[in-house]
PyMOL Python script that loads the backbone (N, CA, C, O; Angstrom):
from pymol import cmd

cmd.read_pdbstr("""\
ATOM      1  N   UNK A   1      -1.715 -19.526   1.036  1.00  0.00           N
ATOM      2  CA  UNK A   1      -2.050 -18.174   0.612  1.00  0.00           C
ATOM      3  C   UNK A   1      -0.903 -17.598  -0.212  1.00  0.00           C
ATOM      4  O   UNK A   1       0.267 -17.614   0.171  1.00  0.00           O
ATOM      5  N   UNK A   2      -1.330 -17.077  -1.394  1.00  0.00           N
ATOM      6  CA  UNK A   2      -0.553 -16.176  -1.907  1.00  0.00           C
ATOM      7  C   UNK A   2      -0.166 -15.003  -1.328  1.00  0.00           C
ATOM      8  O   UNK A   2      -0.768 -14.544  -0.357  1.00  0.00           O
ATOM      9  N   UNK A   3       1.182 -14.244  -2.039  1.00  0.00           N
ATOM     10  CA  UNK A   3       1.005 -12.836  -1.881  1.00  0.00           C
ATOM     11  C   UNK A   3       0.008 -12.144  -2.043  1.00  0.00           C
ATOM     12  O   UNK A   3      -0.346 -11.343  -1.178  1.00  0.00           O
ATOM     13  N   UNK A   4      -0.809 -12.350  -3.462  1.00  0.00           N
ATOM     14  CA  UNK A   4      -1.909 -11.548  -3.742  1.00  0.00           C
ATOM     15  C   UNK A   4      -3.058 -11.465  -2.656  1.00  0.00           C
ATOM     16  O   UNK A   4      -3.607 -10.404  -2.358  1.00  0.00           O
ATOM     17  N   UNK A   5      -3.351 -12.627  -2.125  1.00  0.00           N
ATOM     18  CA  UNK A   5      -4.182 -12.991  -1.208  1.00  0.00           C
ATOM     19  C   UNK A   5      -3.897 -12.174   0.039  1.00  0.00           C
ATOM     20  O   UNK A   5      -4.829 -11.604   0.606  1.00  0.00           O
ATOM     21  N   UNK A   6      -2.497 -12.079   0.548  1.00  0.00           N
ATOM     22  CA  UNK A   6      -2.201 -11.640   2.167  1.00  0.00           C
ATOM     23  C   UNK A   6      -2.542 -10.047   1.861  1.00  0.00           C
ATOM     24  O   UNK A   6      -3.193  -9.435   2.707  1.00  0.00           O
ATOM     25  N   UNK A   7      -2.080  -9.337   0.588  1.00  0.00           N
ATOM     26  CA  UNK A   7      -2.424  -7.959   0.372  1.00  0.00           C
ATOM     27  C   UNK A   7      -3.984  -7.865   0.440  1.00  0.00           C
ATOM     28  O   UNK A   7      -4.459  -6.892   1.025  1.00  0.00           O
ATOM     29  N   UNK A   8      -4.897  -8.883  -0.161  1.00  0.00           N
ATOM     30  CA  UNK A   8      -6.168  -8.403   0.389  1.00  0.00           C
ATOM     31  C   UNK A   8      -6.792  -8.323   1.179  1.00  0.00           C
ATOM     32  O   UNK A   8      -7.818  -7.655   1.300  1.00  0.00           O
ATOM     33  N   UNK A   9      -6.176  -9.144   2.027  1.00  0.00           N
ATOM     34  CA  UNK A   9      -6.413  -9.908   3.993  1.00  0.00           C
ATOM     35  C   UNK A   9      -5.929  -8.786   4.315  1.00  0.00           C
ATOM     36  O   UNK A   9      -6.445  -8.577   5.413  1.00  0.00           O
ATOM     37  N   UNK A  10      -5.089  -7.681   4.010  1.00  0.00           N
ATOM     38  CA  UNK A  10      -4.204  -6.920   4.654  1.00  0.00           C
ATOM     39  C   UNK A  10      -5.399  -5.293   4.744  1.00  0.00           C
ATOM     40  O   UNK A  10      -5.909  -4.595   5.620  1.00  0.00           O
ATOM     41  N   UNK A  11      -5.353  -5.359   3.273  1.00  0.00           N
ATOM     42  CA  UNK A  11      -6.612  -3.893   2.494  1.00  0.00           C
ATOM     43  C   UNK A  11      -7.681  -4.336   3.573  1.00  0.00           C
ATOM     44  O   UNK A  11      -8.028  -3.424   4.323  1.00  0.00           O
ATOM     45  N   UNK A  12      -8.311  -5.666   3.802  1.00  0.00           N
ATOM     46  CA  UNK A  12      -9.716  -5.789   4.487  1.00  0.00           C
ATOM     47  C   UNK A  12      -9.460  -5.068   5.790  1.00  0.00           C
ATOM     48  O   UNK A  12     -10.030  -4.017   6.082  1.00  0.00           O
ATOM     49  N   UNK A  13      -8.257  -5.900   6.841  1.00  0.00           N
ATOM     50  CA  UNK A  13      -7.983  -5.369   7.622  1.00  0.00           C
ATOM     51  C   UNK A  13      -7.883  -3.987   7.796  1.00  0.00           C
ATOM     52  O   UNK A  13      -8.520  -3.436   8.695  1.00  0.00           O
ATOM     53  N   UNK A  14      -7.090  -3.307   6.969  1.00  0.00           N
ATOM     54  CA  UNK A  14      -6.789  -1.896   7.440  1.00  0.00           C
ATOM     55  C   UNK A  14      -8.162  -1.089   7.321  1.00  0.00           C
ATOM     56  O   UNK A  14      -8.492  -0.193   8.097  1.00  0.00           O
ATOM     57  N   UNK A  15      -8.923  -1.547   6.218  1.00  0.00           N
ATOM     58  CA  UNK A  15     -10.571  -1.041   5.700  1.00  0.00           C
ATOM     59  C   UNK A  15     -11.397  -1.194   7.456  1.00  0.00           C
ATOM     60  O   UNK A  15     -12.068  -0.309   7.987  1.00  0.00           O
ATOM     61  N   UNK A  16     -11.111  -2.412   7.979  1.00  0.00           N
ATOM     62  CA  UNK A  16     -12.071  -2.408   9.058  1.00  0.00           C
ATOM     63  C   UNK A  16     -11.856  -1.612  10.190  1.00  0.00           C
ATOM     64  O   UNK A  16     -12.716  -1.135  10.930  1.00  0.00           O
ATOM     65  N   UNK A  17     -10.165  -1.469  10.294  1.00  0.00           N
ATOM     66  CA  UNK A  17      -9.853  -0.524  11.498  1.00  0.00           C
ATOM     67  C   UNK A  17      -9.885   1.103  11.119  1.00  0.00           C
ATOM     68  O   UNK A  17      -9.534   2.034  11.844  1.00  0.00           O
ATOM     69  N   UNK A  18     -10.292   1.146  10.073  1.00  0.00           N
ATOM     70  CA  UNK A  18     -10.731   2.737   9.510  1.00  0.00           C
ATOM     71  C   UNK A  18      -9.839   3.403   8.842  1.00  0.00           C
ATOM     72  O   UNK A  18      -9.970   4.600   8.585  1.00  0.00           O
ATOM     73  N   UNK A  19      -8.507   2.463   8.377  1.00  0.00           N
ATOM     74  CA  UNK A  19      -7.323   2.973   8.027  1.00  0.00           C
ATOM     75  C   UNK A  19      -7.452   2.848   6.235  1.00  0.00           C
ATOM     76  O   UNK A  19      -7.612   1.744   5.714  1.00  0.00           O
ATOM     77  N   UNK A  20      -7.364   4.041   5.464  1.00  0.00           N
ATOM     78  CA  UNK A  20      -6.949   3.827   4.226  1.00  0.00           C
ATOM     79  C   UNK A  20      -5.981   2.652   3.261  1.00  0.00           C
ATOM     80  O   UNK A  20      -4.775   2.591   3.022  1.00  0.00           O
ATOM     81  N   UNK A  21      -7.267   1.709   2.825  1.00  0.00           N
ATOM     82  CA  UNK A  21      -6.458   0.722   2.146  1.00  0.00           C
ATOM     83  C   UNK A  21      -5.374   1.275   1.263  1.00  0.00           C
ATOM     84  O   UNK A  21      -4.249   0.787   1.368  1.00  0.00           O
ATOM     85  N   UNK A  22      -5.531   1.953   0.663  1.00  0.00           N
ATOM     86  CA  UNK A  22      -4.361   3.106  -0.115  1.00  0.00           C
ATOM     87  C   UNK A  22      -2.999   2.709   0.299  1.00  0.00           C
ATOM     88  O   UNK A  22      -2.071   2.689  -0.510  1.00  0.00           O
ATOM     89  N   UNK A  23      -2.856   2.378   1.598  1.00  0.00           N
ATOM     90  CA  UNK A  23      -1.181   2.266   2.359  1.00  0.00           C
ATOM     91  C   UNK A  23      -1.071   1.181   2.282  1.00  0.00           C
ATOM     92  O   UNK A  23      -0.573   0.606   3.250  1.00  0.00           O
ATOM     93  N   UNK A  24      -1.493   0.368   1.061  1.00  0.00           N
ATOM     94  CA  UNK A  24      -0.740  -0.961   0.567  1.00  0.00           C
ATOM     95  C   UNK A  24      -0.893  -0.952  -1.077  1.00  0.00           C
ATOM     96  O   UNK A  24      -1.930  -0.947  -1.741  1.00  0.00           O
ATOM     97  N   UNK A  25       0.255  -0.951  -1.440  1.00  0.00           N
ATOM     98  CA  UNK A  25       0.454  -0.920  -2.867  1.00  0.00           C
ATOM     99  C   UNK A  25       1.339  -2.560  -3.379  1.00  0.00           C
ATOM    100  O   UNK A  25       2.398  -2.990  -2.923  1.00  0.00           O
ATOM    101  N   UNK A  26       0.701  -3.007  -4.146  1.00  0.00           N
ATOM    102  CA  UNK A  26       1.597  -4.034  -4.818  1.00  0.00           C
ATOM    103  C   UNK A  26       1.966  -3.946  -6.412  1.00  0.00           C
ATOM    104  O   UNK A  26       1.284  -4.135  -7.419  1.00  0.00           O
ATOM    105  N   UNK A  27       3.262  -3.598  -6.222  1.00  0.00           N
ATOM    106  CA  UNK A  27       3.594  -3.658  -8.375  1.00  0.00           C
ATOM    107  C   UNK A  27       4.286  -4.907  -8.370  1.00  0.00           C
ATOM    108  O   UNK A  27       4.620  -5.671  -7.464  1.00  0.00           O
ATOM    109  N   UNK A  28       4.420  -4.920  -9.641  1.00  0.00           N
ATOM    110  CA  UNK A  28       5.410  -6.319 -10.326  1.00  0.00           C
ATOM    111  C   UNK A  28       6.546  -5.713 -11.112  1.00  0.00           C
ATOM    112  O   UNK A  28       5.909  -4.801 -11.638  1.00  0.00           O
ATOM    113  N   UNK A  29       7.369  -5.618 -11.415  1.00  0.00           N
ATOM    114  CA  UNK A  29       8.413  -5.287 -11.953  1.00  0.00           C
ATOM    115  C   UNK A  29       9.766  -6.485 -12.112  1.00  0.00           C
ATOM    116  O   UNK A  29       9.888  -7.201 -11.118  1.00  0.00           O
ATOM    117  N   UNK A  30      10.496  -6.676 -12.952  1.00  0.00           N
ATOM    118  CA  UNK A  30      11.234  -7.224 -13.431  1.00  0.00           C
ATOM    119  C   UNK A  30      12.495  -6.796 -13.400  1.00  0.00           C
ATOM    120  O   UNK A  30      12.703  -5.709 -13.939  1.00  0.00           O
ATOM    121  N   UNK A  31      13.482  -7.410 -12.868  1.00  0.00           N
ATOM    122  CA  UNK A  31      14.886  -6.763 -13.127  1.00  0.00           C
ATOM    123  C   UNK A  31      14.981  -5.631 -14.871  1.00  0.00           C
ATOM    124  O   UNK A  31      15.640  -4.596 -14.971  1.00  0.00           O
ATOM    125  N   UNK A  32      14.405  -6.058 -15.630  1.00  0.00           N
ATOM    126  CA  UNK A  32      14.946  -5.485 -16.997  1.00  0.00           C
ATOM    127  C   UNK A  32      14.098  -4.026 -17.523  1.00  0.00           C
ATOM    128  O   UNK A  32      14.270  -3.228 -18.444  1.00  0.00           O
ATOM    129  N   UNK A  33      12.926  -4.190 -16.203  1.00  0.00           N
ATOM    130  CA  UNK A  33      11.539  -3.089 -16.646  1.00  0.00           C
ATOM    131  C   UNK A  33      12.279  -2.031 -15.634  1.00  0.00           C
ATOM    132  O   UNK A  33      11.907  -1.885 -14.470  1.00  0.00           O
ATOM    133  N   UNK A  34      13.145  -1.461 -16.098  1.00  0.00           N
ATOM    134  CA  UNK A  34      13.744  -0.341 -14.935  1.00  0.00           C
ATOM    135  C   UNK A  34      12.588   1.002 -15.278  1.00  0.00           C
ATOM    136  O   UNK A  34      12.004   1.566 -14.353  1.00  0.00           O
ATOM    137  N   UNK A  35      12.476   1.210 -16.057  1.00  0.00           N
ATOM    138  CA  UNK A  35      11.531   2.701 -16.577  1.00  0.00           C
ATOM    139  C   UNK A  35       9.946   2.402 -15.314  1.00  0.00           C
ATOM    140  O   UNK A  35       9.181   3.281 -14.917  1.00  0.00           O
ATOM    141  N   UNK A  36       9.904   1.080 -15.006  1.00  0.00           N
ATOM    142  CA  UNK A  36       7.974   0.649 -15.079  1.00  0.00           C
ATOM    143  C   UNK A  36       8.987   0.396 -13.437  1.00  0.00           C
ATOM    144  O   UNK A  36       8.192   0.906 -12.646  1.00  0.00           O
ATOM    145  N   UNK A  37       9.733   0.109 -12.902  1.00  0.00           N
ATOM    146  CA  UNK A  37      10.655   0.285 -11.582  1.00  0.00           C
ATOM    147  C   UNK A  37      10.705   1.617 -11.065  1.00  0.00           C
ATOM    148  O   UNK A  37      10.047   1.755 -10.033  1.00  0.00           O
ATOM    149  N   UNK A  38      11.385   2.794 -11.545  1.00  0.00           N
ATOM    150  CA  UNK A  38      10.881   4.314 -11.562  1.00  0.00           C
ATOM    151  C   UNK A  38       9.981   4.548 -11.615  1.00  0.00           C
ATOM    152  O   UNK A  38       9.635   4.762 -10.453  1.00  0.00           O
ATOM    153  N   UNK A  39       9.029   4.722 -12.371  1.00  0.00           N
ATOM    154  CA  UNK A  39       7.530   5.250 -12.420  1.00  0.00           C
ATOM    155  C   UNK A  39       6.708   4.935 -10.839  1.00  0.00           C
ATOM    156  O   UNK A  39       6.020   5.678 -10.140  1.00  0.00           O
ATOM    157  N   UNK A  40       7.097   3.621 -10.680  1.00  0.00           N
ATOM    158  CA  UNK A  40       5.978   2.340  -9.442  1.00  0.00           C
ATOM    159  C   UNK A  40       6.751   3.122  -8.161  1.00  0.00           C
ATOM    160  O   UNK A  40       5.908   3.478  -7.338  1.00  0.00           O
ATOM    161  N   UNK A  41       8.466   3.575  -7.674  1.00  0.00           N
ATOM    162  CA  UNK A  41       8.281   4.476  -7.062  1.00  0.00           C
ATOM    163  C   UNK A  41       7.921   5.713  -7.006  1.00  0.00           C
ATOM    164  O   UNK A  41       7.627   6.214  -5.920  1.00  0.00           O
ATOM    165  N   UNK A  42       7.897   6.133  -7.690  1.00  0.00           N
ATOM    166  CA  UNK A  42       7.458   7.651  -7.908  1.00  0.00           C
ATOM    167  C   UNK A  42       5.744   7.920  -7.842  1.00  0.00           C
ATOM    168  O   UNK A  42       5.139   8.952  -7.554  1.00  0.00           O
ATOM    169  N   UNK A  43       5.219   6.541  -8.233  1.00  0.00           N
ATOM    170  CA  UNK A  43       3.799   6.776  -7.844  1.00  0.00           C
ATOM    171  C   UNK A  43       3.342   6.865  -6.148  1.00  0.00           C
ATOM    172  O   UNK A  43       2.618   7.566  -5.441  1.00  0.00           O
ATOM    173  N   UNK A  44       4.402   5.500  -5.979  1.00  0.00           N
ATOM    174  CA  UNK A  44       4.328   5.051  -4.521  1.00  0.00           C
ATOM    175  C   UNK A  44       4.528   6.587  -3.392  1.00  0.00           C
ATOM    176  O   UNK A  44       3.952   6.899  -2.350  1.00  0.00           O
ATOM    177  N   UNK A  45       5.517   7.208  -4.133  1.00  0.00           N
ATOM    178  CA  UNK A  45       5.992   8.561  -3.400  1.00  0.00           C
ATOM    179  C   UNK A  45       4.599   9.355  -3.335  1.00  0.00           C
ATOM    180  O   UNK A  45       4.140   9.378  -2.193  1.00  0.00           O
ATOM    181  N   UNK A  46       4.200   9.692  -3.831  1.00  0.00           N
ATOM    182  CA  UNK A  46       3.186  10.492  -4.780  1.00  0.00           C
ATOM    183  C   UNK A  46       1.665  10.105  -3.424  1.00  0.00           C
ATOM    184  O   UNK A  46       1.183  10.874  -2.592  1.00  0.00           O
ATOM    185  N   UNK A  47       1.319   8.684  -3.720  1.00  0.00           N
ATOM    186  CA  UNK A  47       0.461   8.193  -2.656  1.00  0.00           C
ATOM    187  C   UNK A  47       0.712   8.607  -1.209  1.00  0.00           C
ATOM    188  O   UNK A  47      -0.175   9.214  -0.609  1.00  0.00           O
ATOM    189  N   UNK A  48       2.039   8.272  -0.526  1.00  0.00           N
ATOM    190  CA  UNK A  48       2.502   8.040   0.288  1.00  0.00           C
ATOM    191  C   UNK A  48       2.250   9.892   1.277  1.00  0.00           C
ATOM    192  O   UNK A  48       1.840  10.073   2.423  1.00  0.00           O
ATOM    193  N   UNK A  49       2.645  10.811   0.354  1.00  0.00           N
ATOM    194  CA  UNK A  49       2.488  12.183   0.362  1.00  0.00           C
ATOM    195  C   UNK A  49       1.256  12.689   0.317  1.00  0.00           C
ATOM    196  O   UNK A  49       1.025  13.815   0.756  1.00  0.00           O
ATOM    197  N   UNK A  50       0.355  11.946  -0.201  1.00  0.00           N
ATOM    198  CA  UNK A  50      -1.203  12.425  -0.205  1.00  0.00           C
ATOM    199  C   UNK A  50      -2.089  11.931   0.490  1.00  0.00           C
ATOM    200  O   UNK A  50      -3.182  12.494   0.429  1.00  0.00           O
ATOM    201  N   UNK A  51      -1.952  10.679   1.426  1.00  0.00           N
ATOM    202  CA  UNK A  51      -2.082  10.366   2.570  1.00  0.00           C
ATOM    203  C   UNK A  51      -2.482  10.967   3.568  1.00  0.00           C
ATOM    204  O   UNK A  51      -1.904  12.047   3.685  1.00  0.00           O
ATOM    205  N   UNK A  52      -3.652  10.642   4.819  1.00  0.00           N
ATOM    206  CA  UNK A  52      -3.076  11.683   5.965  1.00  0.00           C
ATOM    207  C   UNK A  52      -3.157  10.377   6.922  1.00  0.00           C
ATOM    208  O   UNK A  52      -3.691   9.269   6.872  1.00  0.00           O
ATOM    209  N   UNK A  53      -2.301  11.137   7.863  1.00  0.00           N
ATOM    210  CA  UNK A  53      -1.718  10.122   8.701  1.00  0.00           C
ATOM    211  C   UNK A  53      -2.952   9.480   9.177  1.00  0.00           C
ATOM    212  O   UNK A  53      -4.140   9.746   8.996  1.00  0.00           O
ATOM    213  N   UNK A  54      -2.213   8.369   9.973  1.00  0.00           N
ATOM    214  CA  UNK A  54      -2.940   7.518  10.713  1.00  0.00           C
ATOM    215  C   UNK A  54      -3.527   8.020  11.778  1.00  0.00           C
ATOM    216  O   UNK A  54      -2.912   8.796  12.508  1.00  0.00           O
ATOM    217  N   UNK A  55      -5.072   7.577  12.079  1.00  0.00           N
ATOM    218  CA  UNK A  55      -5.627   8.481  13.623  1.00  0.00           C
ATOM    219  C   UNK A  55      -4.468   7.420  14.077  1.00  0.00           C
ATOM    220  O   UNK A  55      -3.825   6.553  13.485  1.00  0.00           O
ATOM    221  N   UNK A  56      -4.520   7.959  15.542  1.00  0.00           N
ATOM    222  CA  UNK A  56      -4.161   7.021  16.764  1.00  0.00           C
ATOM    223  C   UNK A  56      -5.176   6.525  17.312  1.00  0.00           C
ATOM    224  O   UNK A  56      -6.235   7.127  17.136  1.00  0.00           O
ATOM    225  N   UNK A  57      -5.179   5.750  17.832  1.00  0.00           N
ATOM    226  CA  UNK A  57      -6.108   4.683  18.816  1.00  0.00           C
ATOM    227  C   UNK A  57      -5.430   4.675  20.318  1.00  0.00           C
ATOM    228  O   UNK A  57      -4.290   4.393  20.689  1.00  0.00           O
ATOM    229  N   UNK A  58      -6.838   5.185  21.164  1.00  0.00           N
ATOM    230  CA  UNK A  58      -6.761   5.001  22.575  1.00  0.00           C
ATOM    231  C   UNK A  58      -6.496   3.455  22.787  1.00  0.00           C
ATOM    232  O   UNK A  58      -6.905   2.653  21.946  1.00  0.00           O
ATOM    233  N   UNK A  59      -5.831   3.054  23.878  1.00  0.00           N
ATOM    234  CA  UNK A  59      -5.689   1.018  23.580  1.00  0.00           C
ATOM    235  C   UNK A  59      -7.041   1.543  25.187  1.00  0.00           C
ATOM    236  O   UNK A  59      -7.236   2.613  25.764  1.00  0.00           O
ATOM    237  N   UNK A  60      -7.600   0.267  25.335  1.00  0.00           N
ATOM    238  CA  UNK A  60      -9.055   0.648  26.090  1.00  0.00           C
ATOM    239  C   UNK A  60      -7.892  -0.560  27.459  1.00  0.00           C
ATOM    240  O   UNK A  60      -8.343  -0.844  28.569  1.00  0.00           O
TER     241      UNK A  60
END
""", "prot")
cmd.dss("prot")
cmd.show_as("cartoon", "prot")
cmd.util.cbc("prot")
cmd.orient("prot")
C-alpha cells in the first residue's frame, strides 16, 4: 500500500465512524516550493478551525 492508498483506508474509516473525512489532508510540497509550503499550512489551519470537534463515543 501506498501513502495515497492508507489516506483513503483512513477518509473510509473516519466516513464510517461518522467522523469528517476533512481531518485528513495530504499535500506534496518540495523543499524549494516554500510559497505552495505556506499556503498548504495556512489552508490546513483554516480547515482545522472550521471543524467541529469530534462527538465522543460511549465504549459499550
Amino acid at each position: 500500500m501506498n501513502t495515497y492508498e492508507h489516506i483513503l483506508t483512513l477518509k473510509k474509516l473516519l466516513k464510517h465512524e461518522g467522523i469528517s473525512e476533512d481531518r485528513v489532508q495530504q499535500y506534496f510540497c518540495s523543499a524549494a516550493e516554500v510559497e505552495k509550503f505556506i499556503n498548504s499550512v495556512e489552508d490546513i489551519t483554516k480547515k482545522i478551525h472550521s471543524l467541529p470537534p469530534i462527538p465522543k463515543i460511549n465504549p459499550k
